[in-house]
PyMOL Python script that loads the backbone (N, CA, C, O; Angstrom):
from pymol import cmd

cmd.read_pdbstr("""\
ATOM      1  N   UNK A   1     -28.884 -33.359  12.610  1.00  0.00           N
ATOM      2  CA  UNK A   1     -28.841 -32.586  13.832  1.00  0.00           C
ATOM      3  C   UNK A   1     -29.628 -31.298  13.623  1.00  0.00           C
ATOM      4  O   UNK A   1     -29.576 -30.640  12.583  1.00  0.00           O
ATOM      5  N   UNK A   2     -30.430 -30.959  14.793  1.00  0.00           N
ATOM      6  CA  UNK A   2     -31.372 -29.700  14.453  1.00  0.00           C
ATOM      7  C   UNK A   2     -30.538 -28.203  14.349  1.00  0.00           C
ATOM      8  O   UNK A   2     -29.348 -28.130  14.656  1.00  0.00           O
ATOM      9  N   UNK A   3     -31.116 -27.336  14.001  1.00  0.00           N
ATOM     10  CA  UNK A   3     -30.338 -25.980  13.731  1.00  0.00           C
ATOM     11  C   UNK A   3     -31.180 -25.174  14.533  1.00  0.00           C
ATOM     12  O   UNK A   3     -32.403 -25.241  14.409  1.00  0.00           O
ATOM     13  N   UNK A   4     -30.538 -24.287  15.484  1.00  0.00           N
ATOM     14  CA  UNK A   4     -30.841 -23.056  15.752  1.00  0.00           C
ATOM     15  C   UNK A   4     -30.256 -21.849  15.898  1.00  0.00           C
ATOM     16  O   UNK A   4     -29.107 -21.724  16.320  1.00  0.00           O
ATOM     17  N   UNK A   5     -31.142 -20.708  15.499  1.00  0.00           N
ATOM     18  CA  UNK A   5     -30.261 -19.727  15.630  1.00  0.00           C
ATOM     19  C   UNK A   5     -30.779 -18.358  17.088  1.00  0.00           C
ATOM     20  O   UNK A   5     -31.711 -17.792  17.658  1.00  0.00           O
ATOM     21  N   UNK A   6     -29.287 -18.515  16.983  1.00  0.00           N
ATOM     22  CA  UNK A   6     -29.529 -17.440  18.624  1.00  0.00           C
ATOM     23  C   UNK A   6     -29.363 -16.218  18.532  1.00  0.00           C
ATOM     24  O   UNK A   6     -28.321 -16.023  17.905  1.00  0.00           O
ATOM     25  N   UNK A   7     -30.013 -14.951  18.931  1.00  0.00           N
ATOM     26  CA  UNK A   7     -29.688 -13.523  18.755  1.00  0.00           C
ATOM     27  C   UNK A   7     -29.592 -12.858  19.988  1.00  0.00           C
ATOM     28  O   UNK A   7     -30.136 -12.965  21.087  1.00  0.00           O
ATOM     29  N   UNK A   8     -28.568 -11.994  19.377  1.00  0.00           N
ATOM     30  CA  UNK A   8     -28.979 -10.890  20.897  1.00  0.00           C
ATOM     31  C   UNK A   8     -27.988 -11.075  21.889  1.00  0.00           C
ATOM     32  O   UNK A   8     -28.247 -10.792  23.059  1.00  0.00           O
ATOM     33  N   UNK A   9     -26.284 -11.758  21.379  1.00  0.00           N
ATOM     34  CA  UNK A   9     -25.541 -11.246  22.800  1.00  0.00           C
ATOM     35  C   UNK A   9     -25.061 -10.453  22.538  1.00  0.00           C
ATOM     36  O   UNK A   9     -24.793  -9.872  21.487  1.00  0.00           O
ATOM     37  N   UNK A  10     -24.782 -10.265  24.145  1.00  0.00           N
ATOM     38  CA  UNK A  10     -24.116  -8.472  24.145  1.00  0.00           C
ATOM     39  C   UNK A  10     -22.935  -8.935  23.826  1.00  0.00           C
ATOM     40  O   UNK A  10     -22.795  -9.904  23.080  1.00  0.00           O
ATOM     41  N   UNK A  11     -21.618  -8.059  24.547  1.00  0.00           N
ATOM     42  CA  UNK A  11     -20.530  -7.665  23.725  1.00  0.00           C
ATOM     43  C   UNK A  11     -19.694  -8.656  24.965  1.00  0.00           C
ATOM     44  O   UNK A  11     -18.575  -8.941  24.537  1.00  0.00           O
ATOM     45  N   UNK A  12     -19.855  -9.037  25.871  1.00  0.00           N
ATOM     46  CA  UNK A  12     -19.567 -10.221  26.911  1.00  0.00           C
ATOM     47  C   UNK A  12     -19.546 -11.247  26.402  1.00  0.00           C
ATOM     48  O   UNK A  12     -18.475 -11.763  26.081  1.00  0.00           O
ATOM     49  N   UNK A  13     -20.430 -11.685  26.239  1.00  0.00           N
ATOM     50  CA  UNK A  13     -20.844 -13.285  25.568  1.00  0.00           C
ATOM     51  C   UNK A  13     -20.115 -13.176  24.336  1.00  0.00           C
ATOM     52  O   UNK A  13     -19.321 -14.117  24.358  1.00  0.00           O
ATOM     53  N   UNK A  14     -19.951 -12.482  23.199  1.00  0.00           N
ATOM     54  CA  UNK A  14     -19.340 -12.560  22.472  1.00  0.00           C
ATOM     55  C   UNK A  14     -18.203 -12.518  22.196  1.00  0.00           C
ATOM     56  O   UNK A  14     -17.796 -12.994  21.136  1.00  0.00           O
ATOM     57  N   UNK A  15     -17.069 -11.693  23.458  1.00  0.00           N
ATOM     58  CA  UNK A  15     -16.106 -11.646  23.728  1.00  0.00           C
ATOM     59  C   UNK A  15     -15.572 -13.231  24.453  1.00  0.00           C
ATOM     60  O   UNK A  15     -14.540 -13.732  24.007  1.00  0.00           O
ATOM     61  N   UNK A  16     -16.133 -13.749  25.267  1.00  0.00           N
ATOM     62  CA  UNK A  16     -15.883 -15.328  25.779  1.00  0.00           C
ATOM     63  C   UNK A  16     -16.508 -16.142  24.752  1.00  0.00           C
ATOM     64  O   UNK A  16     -16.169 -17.307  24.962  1.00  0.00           O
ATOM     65  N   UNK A  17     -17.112 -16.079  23.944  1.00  0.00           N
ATOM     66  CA  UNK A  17     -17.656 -16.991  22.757  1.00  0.00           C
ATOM     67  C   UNK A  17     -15.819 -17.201  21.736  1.00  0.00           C
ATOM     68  O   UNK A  17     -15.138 -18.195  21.481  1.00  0.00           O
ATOM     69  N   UNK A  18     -15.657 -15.833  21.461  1.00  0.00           N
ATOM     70  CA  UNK A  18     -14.337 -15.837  20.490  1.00  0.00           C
ATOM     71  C   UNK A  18     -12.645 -16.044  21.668  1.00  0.00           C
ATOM     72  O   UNK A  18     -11.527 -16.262  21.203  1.00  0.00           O
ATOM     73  N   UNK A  19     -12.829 -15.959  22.515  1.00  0.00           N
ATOM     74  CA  UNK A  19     -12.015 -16.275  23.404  1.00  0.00           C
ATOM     75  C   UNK A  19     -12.070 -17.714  23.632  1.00  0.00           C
ATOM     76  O   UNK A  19     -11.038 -18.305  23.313  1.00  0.00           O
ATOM     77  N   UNK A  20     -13.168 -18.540  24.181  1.00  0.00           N
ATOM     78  CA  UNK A  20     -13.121 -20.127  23.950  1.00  0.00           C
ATOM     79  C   UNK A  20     -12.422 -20.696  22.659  1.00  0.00           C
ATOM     80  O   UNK A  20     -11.439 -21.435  22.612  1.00  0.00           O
ATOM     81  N   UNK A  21     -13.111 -20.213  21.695  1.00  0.00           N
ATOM     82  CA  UNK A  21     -12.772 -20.438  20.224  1.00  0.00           C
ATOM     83  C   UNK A  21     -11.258 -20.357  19.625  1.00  0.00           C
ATOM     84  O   UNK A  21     -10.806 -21.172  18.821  1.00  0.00           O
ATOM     85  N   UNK A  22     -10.530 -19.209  20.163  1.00  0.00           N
ATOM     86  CA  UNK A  22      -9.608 -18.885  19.982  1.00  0.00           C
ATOM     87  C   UNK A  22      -8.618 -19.966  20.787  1.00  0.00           C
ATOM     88  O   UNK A  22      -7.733 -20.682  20.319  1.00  0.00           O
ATOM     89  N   UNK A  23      -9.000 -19.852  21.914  1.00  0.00           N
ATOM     90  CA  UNK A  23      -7.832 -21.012  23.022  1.00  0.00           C
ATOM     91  C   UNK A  23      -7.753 -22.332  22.589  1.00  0.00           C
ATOM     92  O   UNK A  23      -6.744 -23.028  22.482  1.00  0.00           O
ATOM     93  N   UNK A  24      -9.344 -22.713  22.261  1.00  0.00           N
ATOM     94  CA  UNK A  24      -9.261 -24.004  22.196  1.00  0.00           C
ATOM     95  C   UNK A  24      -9.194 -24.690  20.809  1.00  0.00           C
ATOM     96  O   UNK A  24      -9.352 -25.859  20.455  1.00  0.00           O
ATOM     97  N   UNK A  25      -8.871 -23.421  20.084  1.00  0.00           N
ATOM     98  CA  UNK A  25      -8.964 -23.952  18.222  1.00  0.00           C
ATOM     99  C   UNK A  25      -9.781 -24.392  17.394  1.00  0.00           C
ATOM    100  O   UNK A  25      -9.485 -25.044  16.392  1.00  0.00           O
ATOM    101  N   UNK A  26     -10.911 -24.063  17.752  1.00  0.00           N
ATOM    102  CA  UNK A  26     -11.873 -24.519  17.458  1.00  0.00           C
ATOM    103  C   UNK A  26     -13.148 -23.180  17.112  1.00  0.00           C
ATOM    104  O   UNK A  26     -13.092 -22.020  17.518  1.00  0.00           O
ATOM    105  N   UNK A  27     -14.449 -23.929  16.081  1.00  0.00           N
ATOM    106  CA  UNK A  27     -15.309 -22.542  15.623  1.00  0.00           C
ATOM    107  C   UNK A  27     -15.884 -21.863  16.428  1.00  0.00           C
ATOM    108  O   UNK A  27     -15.283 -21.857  17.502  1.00  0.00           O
ATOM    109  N   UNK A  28     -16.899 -21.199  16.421  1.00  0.00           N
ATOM    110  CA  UNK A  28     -17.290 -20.185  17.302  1.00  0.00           C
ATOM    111  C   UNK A  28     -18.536 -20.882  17.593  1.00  0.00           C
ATOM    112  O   UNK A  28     -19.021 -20.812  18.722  1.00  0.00           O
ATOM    113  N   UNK A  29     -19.247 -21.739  16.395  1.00  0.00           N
ATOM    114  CA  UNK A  29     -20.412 -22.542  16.749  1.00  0.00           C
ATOM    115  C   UNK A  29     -20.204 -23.838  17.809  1.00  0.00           C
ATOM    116  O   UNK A  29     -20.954 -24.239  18.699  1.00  0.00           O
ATOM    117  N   UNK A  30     -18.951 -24.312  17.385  1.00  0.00           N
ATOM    118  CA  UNK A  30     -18.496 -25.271  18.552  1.00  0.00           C
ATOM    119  C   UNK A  30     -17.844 -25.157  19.909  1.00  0.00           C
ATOM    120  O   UNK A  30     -17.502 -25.993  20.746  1.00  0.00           O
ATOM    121  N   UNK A  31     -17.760 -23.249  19.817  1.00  0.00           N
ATOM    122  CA  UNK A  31     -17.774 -23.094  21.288  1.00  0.00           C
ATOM    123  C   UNK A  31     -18.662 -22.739  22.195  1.00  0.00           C
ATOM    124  O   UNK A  31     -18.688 -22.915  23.413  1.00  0.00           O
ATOM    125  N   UNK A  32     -19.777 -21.939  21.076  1.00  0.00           N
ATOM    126  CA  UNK A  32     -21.085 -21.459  21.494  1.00  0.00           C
ATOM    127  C   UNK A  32     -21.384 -23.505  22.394  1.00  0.00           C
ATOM    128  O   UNK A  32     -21.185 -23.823  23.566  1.00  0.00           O
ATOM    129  N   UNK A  33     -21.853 -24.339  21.300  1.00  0.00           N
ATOM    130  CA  UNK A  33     -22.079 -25.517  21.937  1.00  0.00           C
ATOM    131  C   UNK A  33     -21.777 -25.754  23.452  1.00  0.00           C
ATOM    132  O   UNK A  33     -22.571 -26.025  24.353  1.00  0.00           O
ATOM    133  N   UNK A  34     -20.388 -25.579  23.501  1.00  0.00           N
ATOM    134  CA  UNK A  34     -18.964 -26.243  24.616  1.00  0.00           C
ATOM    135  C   UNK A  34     -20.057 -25.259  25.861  1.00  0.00           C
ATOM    136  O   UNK A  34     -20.673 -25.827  26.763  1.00  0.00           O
ATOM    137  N   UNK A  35     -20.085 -23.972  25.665  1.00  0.00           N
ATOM    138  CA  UNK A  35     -20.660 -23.148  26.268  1.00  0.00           C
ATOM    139  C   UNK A  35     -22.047 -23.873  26.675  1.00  0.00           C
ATOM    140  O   UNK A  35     -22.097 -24.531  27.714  1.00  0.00           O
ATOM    141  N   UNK A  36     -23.086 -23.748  25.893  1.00  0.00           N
ATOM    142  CA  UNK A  36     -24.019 -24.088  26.254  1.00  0.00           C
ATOM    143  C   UNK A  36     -24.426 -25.287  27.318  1.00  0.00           C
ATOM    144  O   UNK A  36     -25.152 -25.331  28.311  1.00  0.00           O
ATOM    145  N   UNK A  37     -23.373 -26.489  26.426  1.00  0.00           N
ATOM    146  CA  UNK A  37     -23.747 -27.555  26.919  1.00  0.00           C
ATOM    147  C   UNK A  37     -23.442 -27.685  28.949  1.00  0.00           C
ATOM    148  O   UNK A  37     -24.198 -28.128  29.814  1.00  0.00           O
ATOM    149  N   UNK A  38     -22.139 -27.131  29.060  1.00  0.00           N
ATOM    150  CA  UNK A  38     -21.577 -26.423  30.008  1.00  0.00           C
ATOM    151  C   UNK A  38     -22.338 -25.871  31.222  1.00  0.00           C
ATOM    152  O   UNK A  38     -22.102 -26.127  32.402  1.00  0.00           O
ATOM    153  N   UNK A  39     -23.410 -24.969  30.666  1.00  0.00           N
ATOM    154  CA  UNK A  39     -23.880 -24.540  31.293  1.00  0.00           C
ATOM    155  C   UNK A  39     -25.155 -24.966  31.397  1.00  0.00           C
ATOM    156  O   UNK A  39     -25.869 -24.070  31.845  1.00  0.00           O
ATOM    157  N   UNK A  40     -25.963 -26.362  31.077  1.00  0.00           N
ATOM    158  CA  UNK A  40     -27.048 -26.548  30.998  1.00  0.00           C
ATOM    159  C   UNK A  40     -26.614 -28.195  31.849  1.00  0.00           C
ATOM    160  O   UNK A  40     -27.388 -29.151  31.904  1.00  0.00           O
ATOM    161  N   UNK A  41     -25.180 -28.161  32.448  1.00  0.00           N
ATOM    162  CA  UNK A  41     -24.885 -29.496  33.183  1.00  0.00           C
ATOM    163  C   UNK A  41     -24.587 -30.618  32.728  1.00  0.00           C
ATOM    164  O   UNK A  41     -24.462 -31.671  33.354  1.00  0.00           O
ATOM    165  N   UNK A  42     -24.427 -30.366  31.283  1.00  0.00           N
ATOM    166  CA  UNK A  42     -24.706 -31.540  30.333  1.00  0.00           C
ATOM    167  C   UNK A  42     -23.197 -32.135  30.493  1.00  0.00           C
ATOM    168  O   UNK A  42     -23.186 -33.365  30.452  1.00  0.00           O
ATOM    169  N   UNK A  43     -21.946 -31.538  30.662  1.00  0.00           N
ATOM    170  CA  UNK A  43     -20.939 -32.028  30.734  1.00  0.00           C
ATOM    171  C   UNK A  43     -20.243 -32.031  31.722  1.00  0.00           C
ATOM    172  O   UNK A  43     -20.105 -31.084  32.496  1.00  0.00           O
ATOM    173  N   UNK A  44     -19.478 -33.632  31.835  1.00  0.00           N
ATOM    174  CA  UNK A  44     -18.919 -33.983  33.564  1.00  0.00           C
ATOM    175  C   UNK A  44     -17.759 -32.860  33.401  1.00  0.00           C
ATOM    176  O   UNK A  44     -17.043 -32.824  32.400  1.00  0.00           O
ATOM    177  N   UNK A  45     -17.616 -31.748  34.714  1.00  0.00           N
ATOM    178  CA  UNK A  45     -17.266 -30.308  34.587  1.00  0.00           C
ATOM    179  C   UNK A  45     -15.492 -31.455  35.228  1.00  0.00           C
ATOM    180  O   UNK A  45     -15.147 -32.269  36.084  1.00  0.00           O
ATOM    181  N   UNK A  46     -14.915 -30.627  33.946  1.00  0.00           N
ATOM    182  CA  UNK A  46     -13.016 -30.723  34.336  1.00  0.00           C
ATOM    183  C   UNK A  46     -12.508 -30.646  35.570  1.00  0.00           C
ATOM    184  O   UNK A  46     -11.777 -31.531  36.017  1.00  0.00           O
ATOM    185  N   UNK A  47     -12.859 -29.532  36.271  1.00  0.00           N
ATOM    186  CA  UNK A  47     -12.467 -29.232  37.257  1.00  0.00           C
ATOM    187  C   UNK A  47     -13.709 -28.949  38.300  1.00  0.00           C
ATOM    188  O   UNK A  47     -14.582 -28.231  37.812  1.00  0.00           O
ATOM    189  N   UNK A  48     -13.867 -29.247  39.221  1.00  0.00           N
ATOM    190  CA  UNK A  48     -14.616 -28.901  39.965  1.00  0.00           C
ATOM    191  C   UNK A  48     -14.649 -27.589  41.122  1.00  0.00           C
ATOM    192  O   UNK A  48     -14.349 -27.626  42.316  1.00  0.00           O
ATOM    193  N   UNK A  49     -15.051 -26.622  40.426  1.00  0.00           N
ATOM    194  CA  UNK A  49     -14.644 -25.449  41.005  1.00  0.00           C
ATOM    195  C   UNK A  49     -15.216 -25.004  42.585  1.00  0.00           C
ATOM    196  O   UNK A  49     -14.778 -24.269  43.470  1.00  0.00           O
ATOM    197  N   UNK A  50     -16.549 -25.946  42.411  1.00  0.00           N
ATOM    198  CA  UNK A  50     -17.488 -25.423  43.418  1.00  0.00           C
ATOM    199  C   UNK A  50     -16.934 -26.387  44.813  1.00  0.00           C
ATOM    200  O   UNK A  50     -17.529 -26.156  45.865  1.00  0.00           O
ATOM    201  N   UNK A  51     -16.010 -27.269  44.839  1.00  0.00           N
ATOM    202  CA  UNK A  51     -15.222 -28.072  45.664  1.00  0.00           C
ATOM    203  C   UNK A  51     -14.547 -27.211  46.495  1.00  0.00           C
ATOM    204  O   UNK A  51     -14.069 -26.288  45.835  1.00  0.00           O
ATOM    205  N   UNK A  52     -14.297 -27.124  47.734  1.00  0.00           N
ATOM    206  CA  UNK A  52     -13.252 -26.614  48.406  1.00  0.00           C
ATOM    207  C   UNK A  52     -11.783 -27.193  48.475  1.00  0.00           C
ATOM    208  O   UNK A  52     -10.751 -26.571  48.221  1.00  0.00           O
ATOM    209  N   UNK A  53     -11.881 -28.307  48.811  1.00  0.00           N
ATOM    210  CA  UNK A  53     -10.863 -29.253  48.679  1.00  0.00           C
ATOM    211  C   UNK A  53     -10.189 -28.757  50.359  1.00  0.00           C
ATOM    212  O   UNK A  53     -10.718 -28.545  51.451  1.00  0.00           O
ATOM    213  N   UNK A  54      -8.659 -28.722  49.800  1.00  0.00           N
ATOM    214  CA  UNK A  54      -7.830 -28.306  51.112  1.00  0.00           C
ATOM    215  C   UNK A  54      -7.533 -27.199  50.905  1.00  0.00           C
ATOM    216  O   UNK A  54      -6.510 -26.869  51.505  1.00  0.00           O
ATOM    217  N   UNK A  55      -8.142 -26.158  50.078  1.00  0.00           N
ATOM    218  CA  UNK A  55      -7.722 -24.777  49.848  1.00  0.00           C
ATOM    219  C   UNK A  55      -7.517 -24.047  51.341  1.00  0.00           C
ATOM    220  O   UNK A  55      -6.550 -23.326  51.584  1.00  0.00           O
ATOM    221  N   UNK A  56      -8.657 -24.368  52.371  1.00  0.00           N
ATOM    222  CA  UNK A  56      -8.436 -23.851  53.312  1.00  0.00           C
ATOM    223  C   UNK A  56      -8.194 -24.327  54.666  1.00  0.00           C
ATOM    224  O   UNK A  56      -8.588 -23.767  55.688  1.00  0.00           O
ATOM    225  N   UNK A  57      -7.322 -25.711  54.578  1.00  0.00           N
ATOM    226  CA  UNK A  57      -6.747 -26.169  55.775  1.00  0.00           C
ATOM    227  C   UNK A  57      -6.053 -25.090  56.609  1.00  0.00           C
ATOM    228  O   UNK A  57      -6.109 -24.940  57.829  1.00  0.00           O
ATOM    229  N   UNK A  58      -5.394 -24.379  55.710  1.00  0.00           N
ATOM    230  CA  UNK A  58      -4.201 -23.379  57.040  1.00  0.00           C
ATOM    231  C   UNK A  58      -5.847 -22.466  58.047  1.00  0.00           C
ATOM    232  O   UNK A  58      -5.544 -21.838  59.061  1.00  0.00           O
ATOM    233  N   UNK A  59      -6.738 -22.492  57.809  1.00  0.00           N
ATOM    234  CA  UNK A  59      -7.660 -21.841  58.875  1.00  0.00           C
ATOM    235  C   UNK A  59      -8.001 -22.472  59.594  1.00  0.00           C
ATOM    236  O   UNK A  59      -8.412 -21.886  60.596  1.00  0.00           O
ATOM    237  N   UNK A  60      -8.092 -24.256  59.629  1.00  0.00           N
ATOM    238  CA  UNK A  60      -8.976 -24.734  60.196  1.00  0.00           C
ATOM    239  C   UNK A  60      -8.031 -24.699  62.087  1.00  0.00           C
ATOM    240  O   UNK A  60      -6.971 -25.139  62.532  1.00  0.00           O
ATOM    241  N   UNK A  61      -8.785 -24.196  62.441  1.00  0.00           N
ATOM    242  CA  UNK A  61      -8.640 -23.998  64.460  1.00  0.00           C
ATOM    243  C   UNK A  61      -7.539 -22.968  64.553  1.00  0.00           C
ATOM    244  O   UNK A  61      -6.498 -23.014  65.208  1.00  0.00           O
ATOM    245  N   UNK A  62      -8.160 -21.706  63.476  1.00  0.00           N
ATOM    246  CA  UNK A  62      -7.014 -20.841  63.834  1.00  0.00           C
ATOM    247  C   UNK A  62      -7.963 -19.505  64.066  1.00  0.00           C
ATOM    248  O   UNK A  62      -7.524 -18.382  63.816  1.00  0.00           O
ATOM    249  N   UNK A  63      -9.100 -19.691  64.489  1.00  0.00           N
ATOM    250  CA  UNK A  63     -10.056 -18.752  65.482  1.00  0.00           C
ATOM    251  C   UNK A  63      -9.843 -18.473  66.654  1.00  0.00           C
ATOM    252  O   UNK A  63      -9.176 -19.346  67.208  1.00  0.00           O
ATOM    253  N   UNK A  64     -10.013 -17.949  67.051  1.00  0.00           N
ATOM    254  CA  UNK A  64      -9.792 -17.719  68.323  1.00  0.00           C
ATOM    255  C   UNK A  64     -11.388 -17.664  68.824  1.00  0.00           C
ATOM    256  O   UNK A  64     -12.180 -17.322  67.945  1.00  0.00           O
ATOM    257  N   UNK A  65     -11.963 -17.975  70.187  1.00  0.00           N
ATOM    258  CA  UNK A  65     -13.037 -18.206  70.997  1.00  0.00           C
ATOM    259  C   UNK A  65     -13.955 -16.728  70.870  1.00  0.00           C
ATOM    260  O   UNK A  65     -15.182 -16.701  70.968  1.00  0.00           O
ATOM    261  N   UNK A  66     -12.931 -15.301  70.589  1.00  0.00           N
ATOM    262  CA  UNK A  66     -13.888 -14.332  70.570  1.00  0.00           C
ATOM    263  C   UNK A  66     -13.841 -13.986  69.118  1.00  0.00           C
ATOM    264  O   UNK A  66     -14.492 -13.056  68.643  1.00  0.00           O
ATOM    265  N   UNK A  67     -13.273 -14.546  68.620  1.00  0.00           N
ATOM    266  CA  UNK A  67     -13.487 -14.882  66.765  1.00  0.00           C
ATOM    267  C   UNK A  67     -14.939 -15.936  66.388  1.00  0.00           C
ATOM    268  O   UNK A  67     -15.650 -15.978  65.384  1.00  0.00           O
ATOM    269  N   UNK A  68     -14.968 -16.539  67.385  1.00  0.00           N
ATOM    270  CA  UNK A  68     -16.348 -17.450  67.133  1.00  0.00           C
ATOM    271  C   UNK A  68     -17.640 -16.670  67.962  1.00  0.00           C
ATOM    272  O   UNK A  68     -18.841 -16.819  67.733  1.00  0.00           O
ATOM    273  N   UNK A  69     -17.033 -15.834  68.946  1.00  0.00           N
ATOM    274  CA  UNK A  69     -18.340 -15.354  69.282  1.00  0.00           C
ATOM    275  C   UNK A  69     -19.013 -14.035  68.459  1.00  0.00           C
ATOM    276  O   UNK A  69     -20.205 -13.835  68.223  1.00  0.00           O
ATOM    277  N   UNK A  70     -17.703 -13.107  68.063  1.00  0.00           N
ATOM    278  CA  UNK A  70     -18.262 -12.001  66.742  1.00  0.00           C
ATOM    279  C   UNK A  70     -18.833 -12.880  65.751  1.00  0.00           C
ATOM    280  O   UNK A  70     -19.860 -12.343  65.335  1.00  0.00           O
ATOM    281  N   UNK A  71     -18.652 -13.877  65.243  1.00  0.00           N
ATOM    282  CA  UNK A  71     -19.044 -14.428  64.138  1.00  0.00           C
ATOM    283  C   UNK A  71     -20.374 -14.934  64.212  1.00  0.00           C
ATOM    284  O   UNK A  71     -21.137 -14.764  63.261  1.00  0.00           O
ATOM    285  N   UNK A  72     -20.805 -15.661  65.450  1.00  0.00           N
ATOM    286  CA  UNK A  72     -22.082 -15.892  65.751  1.00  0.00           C
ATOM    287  C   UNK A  72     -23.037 -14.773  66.247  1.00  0.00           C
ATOM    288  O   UNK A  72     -24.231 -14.990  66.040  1.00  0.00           O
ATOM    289  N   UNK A  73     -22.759 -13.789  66.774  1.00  0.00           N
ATOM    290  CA  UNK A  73     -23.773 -12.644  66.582  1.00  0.00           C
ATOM    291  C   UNK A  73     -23.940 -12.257  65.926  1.00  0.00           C
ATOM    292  O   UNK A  73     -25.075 -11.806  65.775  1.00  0.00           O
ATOM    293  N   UNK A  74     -22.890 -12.077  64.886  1.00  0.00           N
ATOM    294  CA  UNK A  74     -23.285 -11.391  63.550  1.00  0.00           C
ATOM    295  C   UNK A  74     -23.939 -12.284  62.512  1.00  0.00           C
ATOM    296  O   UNK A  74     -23.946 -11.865  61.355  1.00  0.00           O
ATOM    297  N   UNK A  75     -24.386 -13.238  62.728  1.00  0.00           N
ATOM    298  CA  UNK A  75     -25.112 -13.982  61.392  1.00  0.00           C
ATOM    299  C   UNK A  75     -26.343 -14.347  62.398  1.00  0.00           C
ATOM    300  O   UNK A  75     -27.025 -15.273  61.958  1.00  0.00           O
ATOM    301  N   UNK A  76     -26.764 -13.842  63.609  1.00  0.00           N
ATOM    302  CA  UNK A  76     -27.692 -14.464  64.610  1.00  0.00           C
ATOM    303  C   UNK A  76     -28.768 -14.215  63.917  1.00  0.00           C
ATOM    304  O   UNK A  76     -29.594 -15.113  64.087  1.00  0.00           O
ATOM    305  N   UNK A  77     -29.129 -13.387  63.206  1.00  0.00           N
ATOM    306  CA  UNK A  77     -30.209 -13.013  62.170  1.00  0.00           C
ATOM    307  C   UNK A  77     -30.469 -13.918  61.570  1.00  0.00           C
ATOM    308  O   UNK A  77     -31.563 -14.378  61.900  1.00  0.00           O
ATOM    309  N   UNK A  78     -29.926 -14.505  60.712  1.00  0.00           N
ATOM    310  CA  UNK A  78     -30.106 -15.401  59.850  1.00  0.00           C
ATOM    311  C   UNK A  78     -30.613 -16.809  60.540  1.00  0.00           C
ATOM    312  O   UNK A  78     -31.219 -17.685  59.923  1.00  0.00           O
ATOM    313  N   UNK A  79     -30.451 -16.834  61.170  1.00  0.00           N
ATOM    314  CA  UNK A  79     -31.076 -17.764  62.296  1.00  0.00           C
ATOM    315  C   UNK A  79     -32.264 -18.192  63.076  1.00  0.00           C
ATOM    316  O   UNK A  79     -32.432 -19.180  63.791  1.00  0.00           O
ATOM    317  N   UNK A  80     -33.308 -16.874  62.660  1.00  0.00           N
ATOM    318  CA  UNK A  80     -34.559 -16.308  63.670  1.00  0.00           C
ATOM    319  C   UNK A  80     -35.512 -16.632  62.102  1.00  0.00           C
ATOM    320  O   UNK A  80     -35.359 -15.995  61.060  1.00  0.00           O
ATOM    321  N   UNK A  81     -36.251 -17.505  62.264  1.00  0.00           N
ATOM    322  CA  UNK A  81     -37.402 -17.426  61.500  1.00  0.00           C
ATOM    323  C   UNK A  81     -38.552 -16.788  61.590  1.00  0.00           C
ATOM    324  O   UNK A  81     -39.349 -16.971  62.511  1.00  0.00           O
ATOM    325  N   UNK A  82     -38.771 -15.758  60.360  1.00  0.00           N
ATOM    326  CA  UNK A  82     -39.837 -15.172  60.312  1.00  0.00           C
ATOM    327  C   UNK A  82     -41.463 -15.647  59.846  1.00  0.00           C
ATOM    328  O   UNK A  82     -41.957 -15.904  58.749  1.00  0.00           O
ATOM    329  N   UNK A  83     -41.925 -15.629  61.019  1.00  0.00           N
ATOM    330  CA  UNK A  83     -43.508 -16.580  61.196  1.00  0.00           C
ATOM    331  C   UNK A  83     -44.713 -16.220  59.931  1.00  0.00           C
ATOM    332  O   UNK A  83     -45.781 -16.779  59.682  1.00  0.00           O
ATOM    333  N   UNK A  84     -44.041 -15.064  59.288  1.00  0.00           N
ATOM    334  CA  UNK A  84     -45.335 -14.223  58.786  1.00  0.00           C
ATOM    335  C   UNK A  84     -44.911 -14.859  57.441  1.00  0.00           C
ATOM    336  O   UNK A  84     -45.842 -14.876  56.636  1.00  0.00           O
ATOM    337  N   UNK A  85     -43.776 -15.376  56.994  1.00  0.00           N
ATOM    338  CA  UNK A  85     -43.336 -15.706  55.385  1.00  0.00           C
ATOM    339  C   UNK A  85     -43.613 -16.751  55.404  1.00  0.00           C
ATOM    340  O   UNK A  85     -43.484 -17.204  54.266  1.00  0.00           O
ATOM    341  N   UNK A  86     -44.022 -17.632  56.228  1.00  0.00           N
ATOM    342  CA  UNK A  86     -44.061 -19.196  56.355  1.00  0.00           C
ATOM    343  C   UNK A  86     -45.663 -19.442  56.350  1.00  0.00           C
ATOM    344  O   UNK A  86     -45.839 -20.619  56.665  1.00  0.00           O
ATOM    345  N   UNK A  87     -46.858 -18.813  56.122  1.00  0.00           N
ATOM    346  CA  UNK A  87     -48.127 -18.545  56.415  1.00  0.00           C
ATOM    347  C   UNK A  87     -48.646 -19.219  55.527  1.00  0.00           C
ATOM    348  O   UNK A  87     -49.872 -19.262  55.422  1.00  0.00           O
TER     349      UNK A  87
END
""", "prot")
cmd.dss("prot")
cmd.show_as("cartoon", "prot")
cmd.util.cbc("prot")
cmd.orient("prot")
C-alpha cells in the first residue's frame, strides 16, 4: 500500500482527527483515512444527512396564503435572469 505524508493542519483538523480516533478506538492514521475516504465519497455515508426525510412534515400546509405571497417576493430576484452573464 502506498505512503503519504500530509502537512499543515491547523488545530481543527487535528482536533476531529484525535476525536474520531478517540471515539472510535482506533489510530489517528486510520482515522485520518475514515476521514479522507469520507470525504472524497468513497464510502456508502451511514446516515444520510443531506436527506430530509419527515423531519419537516409538521410544516407541510401550515402557511398561510400571505405566508406564500411574502415568500415569493422575496426570492423574486432570484428568478430574473441576468442577460449580460449568459453572453
Amino acid at each position: 500500500m502506498a505512503q503519504l505524508t500530509l502537512r499543515g493542519f491547523d488545530k481543527e483538523m487535528e482536533r476531529r482527527l484525535r476525536e474520531v480516533a478517540r471515539r472510535e478506538g482506533i489510530s489517528l492514521n486510520r482515522a485520518a483515512l475514515r476521514l479522507l475516504r469520507k470525504g472524497a465519497g468513497l464510502d456508502a455515508p451511514r446516515e444520510r444527512t443531506e436527506v430530509v426525510g419527515s423531519a419537516l412534515d409538521h410544516l407541510v400546509g401550515s402557511w398561510s396564503e400571505s405566508d406564500e405571497r411574502e415568500l415569493q417576493a422575496a426570492v423574486a430576484a432570484f428568478e430574473e435572469v441576468d442577460e449580460e452573464l449568459w453572453r
